[in-house]
N, C-alpha and C positions, 0 to 999 in steps of 0.2 A: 574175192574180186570176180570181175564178169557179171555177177547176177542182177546188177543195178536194174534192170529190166524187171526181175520178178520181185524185186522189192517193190517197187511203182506199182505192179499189180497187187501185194498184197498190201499197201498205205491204200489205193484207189478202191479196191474190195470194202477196207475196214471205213471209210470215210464214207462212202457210198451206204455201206449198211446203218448207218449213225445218220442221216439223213433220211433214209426213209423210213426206218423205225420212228424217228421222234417226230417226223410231219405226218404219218399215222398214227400216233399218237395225239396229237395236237387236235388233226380232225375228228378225232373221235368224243373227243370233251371229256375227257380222263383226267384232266389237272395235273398238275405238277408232279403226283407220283405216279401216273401212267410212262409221263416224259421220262423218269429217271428210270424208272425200270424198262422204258424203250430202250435206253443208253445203255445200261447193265447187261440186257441182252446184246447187243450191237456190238461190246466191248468181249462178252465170251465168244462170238462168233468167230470178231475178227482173232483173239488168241489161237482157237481151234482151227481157223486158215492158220494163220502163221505158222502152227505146230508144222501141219498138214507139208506147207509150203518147206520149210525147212527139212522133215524128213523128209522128201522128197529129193534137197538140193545134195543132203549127205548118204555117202555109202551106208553111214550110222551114227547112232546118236555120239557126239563127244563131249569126253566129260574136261570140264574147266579143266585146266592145269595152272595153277595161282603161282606165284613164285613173289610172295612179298616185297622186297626190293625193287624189283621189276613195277611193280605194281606203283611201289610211292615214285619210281622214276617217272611214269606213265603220267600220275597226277600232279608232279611238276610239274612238265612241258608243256601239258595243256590246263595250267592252272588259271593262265589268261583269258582262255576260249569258256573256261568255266566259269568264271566271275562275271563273263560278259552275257551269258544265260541266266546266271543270278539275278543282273542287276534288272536283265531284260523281266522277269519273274516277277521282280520286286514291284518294278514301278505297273505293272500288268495289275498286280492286287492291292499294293496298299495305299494308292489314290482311290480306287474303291472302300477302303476301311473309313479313309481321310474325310470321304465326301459325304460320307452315312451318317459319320457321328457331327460333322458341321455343318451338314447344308437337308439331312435329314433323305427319308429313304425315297421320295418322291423326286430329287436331284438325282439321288441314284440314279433308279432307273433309266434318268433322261440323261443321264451321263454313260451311261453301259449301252445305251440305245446307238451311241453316237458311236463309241469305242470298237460294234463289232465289225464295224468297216476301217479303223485303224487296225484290228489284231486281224480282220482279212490278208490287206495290203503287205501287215511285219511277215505274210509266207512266202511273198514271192520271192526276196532272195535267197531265205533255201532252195527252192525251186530251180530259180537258173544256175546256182551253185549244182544243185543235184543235176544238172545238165552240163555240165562244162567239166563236173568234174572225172570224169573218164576220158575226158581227151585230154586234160591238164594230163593227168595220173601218165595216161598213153605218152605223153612229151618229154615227160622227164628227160633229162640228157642232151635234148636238140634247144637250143636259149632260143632260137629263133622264132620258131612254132609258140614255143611257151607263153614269150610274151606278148607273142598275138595275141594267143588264146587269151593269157587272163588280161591283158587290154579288150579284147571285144567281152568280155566277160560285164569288165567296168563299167565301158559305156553303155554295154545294153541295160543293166543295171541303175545308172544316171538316168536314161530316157524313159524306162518304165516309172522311176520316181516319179521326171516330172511329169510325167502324164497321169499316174495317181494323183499328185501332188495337184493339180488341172482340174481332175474329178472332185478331190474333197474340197476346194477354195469353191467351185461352182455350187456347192453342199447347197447353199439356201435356194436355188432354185429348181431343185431337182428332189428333195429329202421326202416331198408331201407325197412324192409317189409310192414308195417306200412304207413311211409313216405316216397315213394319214389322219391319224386321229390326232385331235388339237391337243394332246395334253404333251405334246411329243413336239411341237411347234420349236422348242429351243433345240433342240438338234441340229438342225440349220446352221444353228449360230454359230455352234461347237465344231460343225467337221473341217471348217477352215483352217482352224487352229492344229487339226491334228493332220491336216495337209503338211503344216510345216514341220511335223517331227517326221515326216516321211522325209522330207531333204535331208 
């Protein structure tokens, strides 16, 4: 607890490095396995902050302490929160499987083209979640504060939807900017749609 602060800096570090490894890559005209192995470096960096970051937060490294029981109680409680990552998982990849094998890999793409401004949008409520939640945590015991907090949590929450929800319905007149090579033209069509699974 407390550190929420240097977690952000090392998610912001490892996300930041994954960015400009793979748009260095890209303009270099290295193809696809330049880009992967931009990413592969990007991913040991960010480990090696992490490590870095961590010993730093401990007196010393600690080693697990498992207590099995404990453990299946743990994945009980939050067996809900896990299925709901699951299902989030599922439907992320296997409408891409769906759409390969029925509408062939040229759909694909202009379906994955559309989707990366949907899997954008699915971060922002971690995000205000990862912000509210230190002051939730801080409330605990006072009911008053609390359900302010997670009332203004909700509604900020609601409002950022519809406002995504605003961006991707206006999808067809805005997408060419973006996309403008014509093969990419049905994008447009699609981000509407994925306007509504933002609500």
């Amino acid at each position: 607890t407390g550190r929420y602060g240097r977690e952000t800096v090392v998610t912001g570090f490892g996300n930041t490095v994954y960015f400009v490894f793979a748009l260095a890559a890209l303009y270099s005209d290295g193809g696809a396995i330049w880009v992967a192995a931009a990413f592969a470096l990007g991913r040991l960096l960010h480990l090696l902050f992490t490590l870095f970051e961590y010993n730093k937060s401990m007196s010393r490294w600690q080693q697990p302490d498992f207590h099995f029981p404990a453990v299946l109680l743990t994945i009980k409680s939050g067996a809900v929160y896990g299925l709901n990552i699951a299902v989030g998982m599922l439907f992320i990849n296997l409408d891409t499987i769906f759409i390969s094998h029925t509408l062939g890999f040229g759909a694909t793409g202009t379906y994955q083209a559309a989707a990366r401004f949907y899997q954008g949008a699915a971060m922002l409520p971690p995000i205000f979640a990862g912000v509210f939640l230190p002051k939730i945590a801080a409330a605990i015991g006072d009911n008053t504060k609390l359900n302010q907090l997670v009332a203004k949590l909700n509604w900020s929450m609601l409002a950022v939807a519809i406002l995504v929800s605003t961006f991707f319905l206006s999808g067809p007149y805005f997408y060419g900017w973006i996309y403008p090579d014509p093969s990419l033209a049905a994008v447009g069509h699609l981000l509407p749609w994925f306007g509504v699974l933002i609500i």
